[in-house]
KOLKOL-461306 format. One line per 3 residues: their letters; for each residue x negated, y, z negated of C-alpha. Coordinates in Angstrom, 1 decimal, m for minus. Example, Ala and Ser with C-alpha at 12.3 -4.5 7.8 and 13.67 -1.06 7.14 Angstrom:
// residues 2
AS) m12.3:m4.5:m7.8  m13.7:m1.1:m7.1;
//
This chain:
// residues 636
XXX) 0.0:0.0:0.0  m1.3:3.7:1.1  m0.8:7.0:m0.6;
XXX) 0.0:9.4:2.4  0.4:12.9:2.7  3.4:13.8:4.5;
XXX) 3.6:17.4:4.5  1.5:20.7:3.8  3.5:23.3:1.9;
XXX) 3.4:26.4:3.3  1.5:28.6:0.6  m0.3:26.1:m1.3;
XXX) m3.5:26.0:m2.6  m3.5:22.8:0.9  m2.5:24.5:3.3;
XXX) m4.9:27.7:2.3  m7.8:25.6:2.3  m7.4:24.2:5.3;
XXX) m9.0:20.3:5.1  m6.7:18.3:4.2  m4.0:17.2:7.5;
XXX) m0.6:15.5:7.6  m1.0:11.8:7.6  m4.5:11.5:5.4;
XXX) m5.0:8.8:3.2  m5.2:9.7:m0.4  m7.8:7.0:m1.9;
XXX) m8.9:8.5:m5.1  m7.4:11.4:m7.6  m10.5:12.7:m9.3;
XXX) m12.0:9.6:m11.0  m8.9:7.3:m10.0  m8.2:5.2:m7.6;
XXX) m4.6:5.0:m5.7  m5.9:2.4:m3.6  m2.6:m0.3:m3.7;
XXX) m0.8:1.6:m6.7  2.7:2.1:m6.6  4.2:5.8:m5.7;
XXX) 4.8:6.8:m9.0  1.4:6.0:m10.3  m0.1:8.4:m7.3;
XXX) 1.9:11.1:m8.5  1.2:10.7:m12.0  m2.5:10.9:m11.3;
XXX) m1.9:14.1:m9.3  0.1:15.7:m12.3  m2.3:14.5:m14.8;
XXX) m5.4:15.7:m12.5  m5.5:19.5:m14.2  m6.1:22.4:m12.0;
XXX) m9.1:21.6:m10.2  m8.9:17.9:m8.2  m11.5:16.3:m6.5;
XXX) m9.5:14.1:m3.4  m11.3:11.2:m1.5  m8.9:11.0:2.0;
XXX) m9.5:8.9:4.6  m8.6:10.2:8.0  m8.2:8.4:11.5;
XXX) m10.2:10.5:14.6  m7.7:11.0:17.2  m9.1:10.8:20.8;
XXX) m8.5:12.7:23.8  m5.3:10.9:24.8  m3.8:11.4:21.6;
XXX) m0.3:13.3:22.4  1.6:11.4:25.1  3.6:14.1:26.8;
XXX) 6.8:13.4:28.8  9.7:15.4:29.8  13.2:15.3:28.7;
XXX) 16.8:16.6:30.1  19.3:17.9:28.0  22.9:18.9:28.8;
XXX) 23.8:21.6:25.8  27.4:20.6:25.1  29.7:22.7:22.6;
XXX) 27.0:22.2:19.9  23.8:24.1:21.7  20.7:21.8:21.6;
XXX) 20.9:20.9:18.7  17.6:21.4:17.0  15.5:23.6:15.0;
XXX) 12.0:24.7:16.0  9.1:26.6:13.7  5.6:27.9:14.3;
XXX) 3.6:30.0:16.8  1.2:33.0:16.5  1.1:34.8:13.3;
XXX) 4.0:32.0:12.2  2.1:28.5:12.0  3.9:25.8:10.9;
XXX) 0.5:23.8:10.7  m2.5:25.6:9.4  m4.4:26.5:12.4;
XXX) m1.9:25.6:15.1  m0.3:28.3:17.2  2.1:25.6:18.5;
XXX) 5.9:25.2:18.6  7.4:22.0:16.8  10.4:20.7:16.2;
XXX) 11.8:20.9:12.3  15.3:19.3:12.1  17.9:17.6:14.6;
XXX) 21.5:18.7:14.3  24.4:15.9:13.8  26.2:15.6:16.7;
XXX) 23.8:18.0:19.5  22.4:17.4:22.2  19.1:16.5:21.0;
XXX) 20.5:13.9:18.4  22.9:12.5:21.6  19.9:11.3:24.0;
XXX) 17.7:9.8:20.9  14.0:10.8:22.3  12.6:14.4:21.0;
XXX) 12.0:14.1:16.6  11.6:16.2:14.4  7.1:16.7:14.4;
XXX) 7.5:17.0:18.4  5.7:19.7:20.2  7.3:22.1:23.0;
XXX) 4.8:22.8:25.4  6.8:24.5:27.7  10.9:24.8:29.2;
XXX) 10.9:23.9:33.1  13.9:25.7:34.2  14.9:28.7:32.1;
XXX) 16.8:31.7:34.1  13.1:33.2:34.6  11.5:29.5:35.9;
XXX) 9.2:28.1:34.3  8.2:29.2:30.6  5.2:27.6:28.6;
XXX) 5.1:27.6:25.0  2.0:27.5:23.9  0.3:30.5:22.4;
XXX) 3.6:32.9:22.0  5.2:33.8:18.9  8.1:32.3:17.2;
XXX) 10.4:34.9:18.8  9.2:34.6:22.4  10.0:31.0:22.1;
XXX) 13.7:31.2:20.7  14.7:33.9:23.6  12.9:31.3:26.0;
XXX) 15.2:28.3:24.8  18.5:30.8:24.4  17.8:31.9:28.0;
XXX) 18.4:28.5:29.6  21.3:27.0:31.5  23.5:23.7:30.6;
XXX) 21.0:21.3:31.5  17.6:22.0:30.2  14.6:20.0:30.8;
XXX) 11.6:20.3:27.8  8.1:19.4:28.2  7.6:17.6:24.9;
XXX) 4.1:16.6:23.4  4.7:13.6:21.0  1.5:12.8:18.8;
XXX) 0.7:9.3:18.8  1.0:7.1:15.0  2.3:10.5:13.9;
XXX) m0.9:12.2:13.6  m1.6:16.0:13.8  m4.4:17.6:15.4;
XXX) m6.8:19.4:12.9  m6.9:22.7:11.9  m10.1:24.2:12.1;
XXX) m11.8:24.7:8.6  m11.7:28.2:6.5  m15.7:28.0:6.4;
XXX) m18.1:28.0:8.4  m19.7:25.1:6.8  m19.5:21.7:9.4;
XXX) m16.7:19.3:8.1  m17.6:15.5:9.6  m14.7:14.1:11.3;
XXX) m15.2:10.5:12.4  m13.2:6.9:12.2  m11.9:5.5:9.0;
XXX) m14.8:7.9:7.0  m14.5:9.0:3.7  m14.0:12.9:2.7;
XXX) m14.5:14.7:m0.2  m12.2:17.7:m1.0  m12.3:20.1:m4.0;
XXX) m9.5:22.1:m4.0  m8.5:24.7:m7.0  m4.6:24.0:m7.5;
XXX) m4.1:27.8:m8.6  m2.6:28.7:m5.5  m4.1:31.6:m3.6;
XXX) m2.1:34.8:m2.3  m0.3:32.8:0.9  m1.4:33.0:4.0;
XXX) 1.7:32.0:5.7  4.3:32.2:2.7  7.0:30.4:4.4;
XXX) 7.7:28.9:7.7  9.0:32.8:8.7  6.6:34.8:7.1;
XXX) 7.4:38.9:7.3  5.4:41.5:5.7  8.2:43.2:4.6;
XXX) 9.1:42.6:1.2  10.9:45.4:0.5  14.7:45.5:m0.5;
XXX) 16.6:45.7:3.0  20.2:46.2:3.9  21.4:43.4:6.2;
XXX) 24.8:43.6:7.9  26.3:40.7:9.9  29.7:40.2:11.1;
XXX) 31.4:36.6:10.8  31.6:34.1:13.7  33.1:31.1:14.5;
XXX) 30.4:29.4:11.9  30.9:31.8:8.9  27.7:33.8:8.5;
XXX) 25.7:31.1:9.9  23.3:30.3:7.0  23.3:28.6:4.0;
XXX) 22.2:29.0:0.2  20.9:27.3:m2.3  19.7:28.5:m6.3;
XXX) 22.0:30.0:m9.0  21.1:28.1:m12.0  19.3:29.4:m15.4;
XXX) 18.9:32.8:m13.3  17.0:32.3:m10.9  18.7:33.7:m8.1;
XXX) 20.6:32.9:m4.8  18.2:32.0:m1.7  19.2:31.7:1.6;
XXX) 17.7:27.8:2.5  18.5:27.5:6.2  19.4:29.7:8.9;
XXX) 22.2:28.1:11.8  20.8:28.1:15.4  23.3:30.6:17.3;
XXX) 24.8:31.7:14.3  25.2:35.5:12.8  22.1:35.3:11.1;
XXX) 20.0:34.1:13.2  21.3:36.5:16.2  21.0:39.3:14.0;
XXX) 17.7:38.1:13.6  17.2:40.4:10.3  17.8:37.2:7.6;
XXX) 15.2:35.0:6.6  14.8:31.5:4.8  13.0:32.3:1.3;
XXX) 15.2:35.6:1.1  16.9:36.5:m2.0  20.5:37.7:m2.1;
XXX) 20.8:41.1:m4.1  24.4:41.6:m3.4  27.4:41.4:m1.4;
XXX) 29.5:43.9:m0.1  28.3:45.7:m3.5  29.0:42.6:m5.7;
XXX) 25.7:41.7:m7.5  24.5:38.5:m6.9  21.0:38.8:m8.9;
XXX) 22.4:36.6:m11.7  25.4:35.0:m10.1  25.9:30.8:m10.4;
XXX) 25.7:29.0:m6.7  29.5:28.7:m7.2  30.0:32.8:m7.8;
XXX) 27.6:33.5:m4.8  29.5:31.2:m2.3  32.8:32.8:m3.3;
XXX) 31.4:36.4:m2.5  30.5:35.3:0.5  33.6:33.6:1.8;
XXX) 35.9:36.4:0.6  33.8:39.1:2.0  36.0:40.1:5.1;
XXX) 34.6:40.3:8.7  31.6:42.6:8.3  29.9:41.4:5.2;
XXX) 26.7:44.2:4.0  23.9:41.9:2.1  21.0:43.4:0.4;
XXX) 18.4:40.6:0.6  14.9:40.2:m0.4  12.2:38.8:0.9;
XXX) 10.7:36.3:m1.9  8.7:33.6:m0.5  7.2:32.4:m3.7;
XXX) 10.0:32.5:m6.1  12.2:29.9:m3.2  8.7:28.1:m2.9;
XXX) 9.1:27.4:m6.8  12.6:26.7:m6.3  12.2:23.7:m3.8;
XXX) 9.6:22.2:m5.9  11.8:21.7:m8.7  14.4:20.7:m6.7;
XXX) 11.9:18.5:m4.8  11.1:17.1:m8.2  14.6:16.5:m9.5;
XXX) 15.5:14.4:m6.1  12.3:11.9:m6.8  13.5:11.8:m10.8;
XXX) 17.1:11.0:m9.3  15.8:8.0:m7.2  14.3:6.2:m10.4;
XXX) 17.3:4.0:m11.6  17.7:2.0:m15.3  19.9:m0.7:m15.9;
XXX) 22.8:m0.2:m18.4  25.2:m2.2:m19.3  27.5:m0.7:m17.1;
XXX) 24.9:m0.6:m14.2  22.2:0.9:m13.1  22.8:4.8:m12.7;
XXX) 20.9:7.8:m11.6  18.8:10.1:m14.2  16.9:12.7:m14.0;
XXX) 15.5:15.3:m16.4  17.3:18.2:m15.5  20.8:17.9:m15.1;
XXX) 23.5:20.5:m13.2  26.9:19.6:m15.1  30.3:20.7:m13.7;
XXX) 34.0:19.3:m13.8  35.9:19.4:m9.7  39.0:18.3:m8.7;
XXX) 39.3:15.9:m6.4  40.9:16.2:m3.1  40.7:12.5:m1.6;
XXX) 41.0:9.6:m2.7  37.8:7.3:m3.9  37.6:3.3:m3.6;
XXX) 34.1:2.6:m4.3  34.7:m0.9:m3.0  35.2:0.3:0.3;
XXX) 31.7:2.2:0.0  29.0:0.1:1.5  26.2:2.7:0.7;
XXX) 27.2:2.8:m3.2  23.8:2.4:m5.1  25.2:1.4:m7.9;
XXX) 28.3:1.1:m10.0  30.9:3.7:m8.5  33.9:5.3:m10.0;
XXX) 37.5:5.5:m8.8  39.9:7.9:m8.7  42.6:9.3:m6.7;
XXX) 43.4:13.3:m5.3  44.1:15.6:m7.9  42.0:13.8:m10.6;
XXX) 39.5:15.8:m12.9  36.0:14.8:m12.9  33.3:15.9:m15.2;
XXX) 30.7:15.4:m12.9  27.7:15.2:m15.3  24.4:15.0:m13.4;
XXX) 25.0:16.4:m9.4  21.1:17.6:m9.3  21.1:14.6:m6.0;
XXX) 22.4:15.7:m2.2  23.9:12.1:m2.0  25.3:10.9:m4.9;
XXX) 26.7:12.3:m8.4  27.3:11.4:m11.6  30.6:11.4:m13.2;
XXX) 33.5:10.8:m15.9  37.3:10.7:m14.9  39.1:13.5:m17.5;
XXX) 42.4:12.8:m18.9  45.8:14.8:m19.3  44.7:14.8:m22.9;
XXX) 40.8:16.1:m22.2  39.4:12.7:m23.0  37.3:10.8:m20.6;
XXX) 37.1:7.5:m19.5  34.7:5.7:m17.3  31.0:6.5:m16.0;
XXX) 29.6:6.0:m12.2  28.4:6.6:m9.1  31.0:9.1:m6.5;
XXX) 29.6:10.6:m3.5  28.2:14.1:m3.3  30.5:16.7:m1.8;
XXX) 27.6:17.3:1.1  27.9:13.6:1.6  31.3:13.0:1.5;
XXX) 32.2:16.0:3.8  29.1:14.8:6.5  30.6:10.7:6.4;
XXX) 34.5:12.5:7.1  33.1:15.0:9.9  31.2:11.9:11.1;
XXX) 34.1:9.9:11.2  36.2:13.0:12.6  34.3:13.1:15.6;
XXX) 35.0:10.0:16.8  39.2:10.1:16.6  41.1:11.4:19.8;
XXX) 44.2:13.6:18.6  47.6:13.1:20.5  49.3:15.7:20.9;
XXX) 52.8:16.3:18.8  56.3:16.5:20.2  58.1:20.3:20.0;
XXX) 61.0:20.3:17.6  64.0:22.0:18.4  65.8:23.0:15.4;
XXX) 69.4:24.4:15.1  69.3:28.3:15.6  72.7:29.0:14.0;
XXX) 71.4:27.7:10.7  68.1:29.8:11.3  70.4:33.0:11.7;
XXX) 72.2:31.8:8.8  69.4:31.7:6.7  68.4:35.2:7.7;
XXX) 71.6:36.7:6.7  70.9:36.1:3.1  70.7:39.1:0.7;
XXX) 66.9:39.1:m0.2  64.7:37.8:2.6  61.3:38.0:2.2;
XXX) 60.9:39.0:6.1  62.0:42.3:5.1  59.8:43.0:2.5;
XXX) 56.8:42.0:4.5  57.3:42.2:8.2  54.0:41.3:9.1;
XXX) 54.6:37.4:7.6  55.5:35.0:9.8  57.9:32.3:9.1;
XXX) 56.6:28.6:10.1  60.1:28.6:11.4  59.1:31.0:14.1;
XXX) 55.5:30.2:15.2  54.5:29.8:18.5  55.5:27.4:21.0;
XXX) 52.1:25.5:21.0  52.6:24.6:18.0  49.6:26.2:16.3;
XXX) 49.2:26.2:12.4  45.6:26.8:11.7  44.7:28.7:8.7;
XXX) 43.6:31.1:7.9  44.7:33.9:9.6  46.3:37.1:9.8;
XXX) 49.2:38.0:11.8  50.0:41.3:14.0  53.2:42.1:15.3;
XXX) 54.4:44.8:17.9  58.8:45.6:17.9  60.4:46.5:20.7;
XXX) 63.1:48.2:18.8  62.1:50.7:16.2  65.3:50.9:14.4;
XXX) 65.4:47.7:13.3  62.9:46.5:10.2  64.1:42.6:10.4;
XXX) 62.3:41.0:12.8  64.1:39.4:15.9  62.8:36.3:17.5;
XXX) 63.1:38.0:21.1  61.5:41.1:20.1  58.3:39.6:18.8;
XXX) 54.8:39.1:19.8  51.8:38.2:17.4  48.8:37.7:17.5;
XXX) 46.4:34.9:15.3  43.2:35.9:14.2  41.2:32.8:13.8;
XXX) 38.7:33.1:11.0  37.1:29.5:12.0  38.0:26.4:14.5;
XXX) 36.7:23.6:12.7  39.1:22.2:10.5  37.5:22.3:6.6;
XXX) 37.0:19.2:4.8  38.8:18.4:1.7  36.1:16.8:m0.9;
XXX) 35.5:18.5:m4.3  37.4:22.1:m6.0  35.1:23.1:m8.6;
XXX) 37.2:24.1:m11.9  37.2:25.2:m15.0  39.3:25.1:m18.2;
XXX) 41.1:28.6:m19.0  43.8:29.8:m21.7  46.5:31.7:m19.5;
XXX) 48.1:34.1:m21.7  50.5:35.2:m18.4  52.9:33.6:m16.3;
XXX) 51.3:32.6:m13.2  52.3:33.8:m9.6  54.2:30.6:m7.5;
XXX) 53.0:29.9:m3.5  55.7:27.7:m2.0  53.9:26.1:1.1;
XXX) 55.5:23.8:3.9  58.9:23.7:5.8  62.1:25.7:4.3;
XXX) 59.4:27.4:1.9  61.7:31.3:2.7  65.3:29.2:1.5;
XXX) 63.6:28.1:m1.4  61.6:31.3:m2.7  65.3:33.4:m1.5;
XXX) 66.9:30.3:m3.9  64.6:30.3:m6.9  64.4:34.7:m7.1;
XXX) 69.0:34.8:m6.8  69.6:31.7:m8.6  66.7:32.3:m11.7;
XXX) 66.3:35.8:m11.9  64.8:35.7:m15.6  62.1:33.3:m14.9;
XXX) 60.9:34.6:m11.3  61.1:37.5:m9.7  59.2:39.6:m6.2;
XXX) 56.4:42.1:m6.5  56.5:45.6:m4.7  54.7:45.3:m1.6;
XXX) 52.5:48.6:m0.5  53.3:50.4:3.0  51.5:53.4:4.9;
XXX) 55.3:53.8:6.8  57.1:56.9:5.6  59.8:56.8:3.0;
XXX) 63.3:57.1:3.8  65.1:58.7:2.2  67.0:56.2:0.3;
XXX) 64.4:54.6:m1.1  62.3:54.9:m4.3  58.7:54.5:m4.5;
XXX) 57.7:51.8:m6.6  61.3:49.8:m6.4  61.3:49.4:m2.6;
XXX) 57.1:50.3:m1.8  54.3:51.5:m3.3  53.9:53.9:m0.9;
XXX) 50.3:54.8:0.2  49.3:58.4:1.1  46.9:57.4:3.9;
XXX) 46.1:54.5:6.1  42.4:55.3:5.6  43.6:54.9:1.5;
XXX) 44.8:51.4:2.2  42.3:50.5:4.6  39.5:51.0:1.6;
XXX) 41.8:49.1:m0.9  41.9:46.1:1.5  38.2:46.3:2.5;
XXX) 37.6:45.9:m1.6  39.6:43.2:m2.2  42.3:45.0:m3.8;
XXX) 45.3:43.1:m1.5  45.4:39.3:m1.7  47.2:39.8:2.2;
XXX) 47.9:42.4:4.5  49.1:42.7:8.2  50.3:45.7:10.6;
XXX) 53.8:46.1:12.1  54.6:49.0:13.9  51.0:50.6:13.9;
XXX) 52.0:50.8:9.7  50.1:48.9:7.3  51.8:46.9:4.7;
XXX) 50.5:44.4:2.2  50.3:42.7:m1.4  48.4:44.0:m4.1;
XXX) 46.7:42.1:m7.0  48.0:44.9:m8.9  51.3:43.8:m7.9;
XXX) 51.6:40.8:m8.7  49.4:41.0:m12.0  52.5:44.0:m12.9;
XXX) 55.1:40.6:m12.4  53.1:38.2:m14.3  52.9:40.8:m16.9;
XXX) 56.8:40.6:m17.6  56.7:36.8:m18.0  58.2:36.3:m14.6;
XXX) 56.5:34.1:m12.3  55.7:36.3:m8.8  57.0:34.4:m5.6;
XXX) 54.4:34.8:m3.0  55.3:34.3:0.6  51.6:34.5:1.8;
XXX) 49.1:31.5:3.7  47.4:29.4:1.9  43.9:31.4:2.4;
XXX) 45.3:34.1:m0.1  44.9:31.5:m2.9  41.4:31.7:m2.7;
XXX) 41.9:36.1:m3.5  43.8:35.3:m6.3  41.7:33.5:m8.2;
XXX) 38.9:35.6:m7.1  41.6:38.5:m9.1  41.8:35.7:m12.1;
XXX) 45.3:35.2:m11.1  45.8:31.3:m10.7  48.7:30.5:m8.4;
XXX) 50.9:27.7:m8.9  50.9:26.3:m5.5  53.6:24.0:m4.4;
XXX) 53.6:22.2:m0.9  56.6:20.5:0.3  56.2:17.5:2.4;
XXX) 59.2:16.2:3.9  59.1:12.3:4.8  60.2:13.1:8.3;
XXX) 61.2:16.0:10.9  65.0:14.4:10.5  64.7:15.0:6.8;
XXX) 64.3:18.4:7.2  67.0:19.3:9.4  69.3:17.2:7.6;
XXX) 68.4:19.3:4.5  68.8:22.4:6.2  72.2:21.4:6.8;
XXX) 73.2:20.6:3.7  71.5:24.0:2.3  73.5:26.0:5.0;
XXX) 76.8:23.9:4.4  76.1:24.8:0.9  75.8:28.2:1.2;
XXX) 78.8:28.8:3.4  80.8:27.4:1.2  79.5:30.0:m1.3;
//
């Protein structure tokens, strides 16, 4: 058994010296040897070493015809290319090597599709870009993104792959002659207090000052994700999305630190807190990053560490679960259903449970697999094993999603005298809040993706109502890829008011109408805000809150102050927190007709819906029940 070294961190006190390369032998830690030792052993005599180490390596000369280079065709798709790429001048991603390499394949692109380039392949050059022919060797890590973005559908890469996986060396930091032959033994003394970093990260800047960074949402989010959040130590953006926001904008950096968002303060935020500001940010989202190369250096060491420490398993009596010395602790509930004896990948004893269930995950420091107790009605908890990791769980189901072929669904006609009925009702939450759109009158498509905001234009300005010929809208998709139900994280609280009620599904306006006429003293309808003009029957604060200015409103809804809002008839109207909290404050539950994305706003405003989604066992169901309710209320 061999102790290899597999990669050269960026920054190190390795890397800075320059001698050692990917794929040397490790033979002897100081005075002892990890000549046929076990993994652990070799890291235990590299912990226990101290800060200077003496390293005997052996290293295999590569000859001339080291790299084999071929070429290889790939047709983009919806997903790009599908790869990530690092290095060139002033950028290395190996010591001493101006070269361009591949650093990740994407599920599902192109490049994971046809199998042949990996991750440690070398571009050399792009055959048939818009401008012909492009070579990369020698350019900078920009010059070679613009040359792969400027390519057509089918693009052909001149790829050099190193033979037995071994890198070219970089050329030493002395001027001293370092021997370099077959199977020969080296001596290296390096001093372990890292140096000030050469190349800090695999995208080094100079910069490190504070920076404003503004980026508006795509169909990917923000296009980069974070990691950090625990015992302070901040919120670091870990990887940057090929195509996305970020990486267009080109102004975001893996290793920077998020300041704030939108003016929220992130420096101390949990990972949970951070990824909520950033997915209730709006459209434009403002960051003020950081450039701290060091600090997320430190970070993925530990983290580094805690994965290894999770792989080490003990036998209990219950089985063998993971440990490790630092455990992240947190209590989710679940949104699927979990039969570990379906789960061929289980390492060890799993746990069951169904949706809804509340877990106390109590060790989720691993990307695969967590730790956890099911918690009872009554706060006790029962059982102890292995459940998949959200990132897991939500990779196998997009996996899995991939490979289904939807039908499509028939169109339902449903009785249009018992829609008009239900429109003639005294309170009808269409006239409150124009701008909602009933599920009952959605497009013809059939289209019910969430989230989204609605727009509508009225023929007739007279009329507030709205009327099904006089209607056009239009759907702002936030994002096309439908999101994967795994974990909610969630936490214990003492409510000390009566929370707000979100009636989702079919028939959701007769019952909200039902529950405000028929229970007046237990729920009741907040006061929506308008920019329209008051008329002059109406009273501000009973009918609307009415708002001064649209530029007034505008501000209130860029800061979060409206769970919802929409425009009819170029006037702005919308749902306040304020609103609803001024219900809740009277013991009445608030009926909100809103999607399902304003739950998220809510709690962000510490106001926890109860959420309510009627599924009926079948379309006939429902218009037999609509019937009934009609009948009913005729006779009324």
């Amino acid at each position: 058994t061999a102790i290899y070294i597999t990669k050269l961190i960026a920054g190190g006190a390795a890397a800075a010296d320059g001698r050692l390369r990917v794929n040397d032998v490790i033979l002897q830690v100081n005075e002892v040897s990890v000549v046929d030792v076990p993994h652990a052993s070799a890291v235990e005599a590299l912990k226990r070493a101290g800060n200077t180490v003496t390293l005997y390596v052996r290293r295999k000369r590569l000859g001339p015809g080291s790299m084999r280079v071929l070429e290889i065709e790939l047709a983009k798709g919806s997903k790009g290319l599908g790869f990530s790429i690092a290095g060139g001048i002033g950028n290395q991603h190996i010591p001493g090597d101006n070269g361009i390499y591949v650093t990740k394949i994407m599920d599902g692109g192109a490049a994971q599709i046809d199998g042949r380039l990996a991750v440690g392949d070398k571009l050399i050059a792009v055959r048939n870009t818009m401008q012909g022919d492009r070579n990369l060797e020698n350019v900078t890590h920009e010059e070679a993104v613009a040359t792969l973005k400027a390519t057509p559908e089918r693009v052909i890469l001149v790829v050099g792959k190193l033979d037995q996986m071994f890198l070219p060396p970089p050329p030493p930091l002395s001027t001293s002659p370092q021997p370099s032959v077959q199977d020969s033994i080296h001596a290296s003394t390096t001093q372990l207090q890292p140096p000030t970093p050469r190349a800090v990260s695999v995208e080094d800047v100079s910069d490190r000052e504070v920076r404003t960074v503004v980026l508006n949402k795509g169909n990917s989010g923000l296009g980069f994700n974070i990691v950090g959040g625990e015992d302070g130590e901040g919120i670091f953006v870990s990887f940057i999305l090929a195509g996305g926001p970020a990486d267009m904008s080109g102004e975001l950096r893996r290793g920077d630190q998020i300041l704030s968002v939108n003016g929220v303060n992130l420096r101390n935020a949990t990972h949970e807190e951070a990824a909520q500001a950033l997915k209730g940010a709006g459209q434009t989202v403002t960051i003020v990053a950081q450039y701290k190369p060091e600090d997320y250096n430190r970070f993925e060491a530990k983290i580094h560490d805690l994965k290894q420490q999770m792989t080490q398993q003990i036998s209990t009596s219950t089985g063998t679960l993971l440990r490790t010395s630092q455990k992240r602790s947190l209590y989710v509930r679940a949104l699927f259903d979990y039969d570990p004896l379906k789960d061929d990948g289980l390492p060890s004893r799993g746990l069951a449970f169904h949706y809804g269930d509340i877990l106390h995950v109590t060790n989720a420091s691993d990307d695969e697999w967590w730790q956890a107790r099911r918690v009872l009605w009554s706060g006790e908890q029962e059982g102890l094993g292995i459940v998949p990791s959200k990132k897991r769980w939500e990779r196998k189901q997009r996996a899995r999603d991939r490979t289904v072929k939807f039908q499509g669904h028939m169109p339902v006609m449903l009785d249009k005298q018992s829609t008009l009925d239900r429109k003639k009702k005294n309170f009808s939450f269409s006239r409150k809040f124009p701008f909602m759109k009933s599920k009952d009158d959605k497009s013809e498509d059939g289209s019910d993706q969430e989230p989204f905001m609605l727009c509508y234009t009225q023929d007739d300005p007279s009329s507030e109502g709205i009327s099904l010929s006089s209607i056009s809208f239009i759907e702002i998709l936030i994002g096309t890829e439908e999101a994967v139900l795994s974990y909610e994280p969630v936490s214990q609280l003492q409510i000390d008011y009566t929370r707000p009620v979100i009636i989702l599904g079919p028939l959701k306006d007769r019952v909200n109408d039902d529950l405000i006429s028929e229970f007046p003293d237990q729920f009741g309808s907040c006061v929506p805000h308008t920019t329209r003009p008051k008329r002059e029957y109406e009273v501000d604060g009973r009918d609307y809150h009415f708002v001064a200015s649209r530029e007034q409103m505008e501000r209130d809804i860029q800061n979060h102050l409206f769970i919802e809002a929409g425009q009819y008839n170029d006037n702005l109207y919308g749902t306040s927190v304020a609103s609803v909290r001024e219900v809740a404050e009277k013991g009445k539950h608030c009926i909100l007709d809103v999607s399902g994305n304003a739950i998220k706003r809510l709690q962000v405003a510490q106001l926890y819906p109860i959420a309510v989604f009627i599924k009926p066992k079948s379309v006939e169901s429902i218009m037999e029940m609509n019937k009934r309710m009609t009948d009913l209320g005729l006779m009324n």
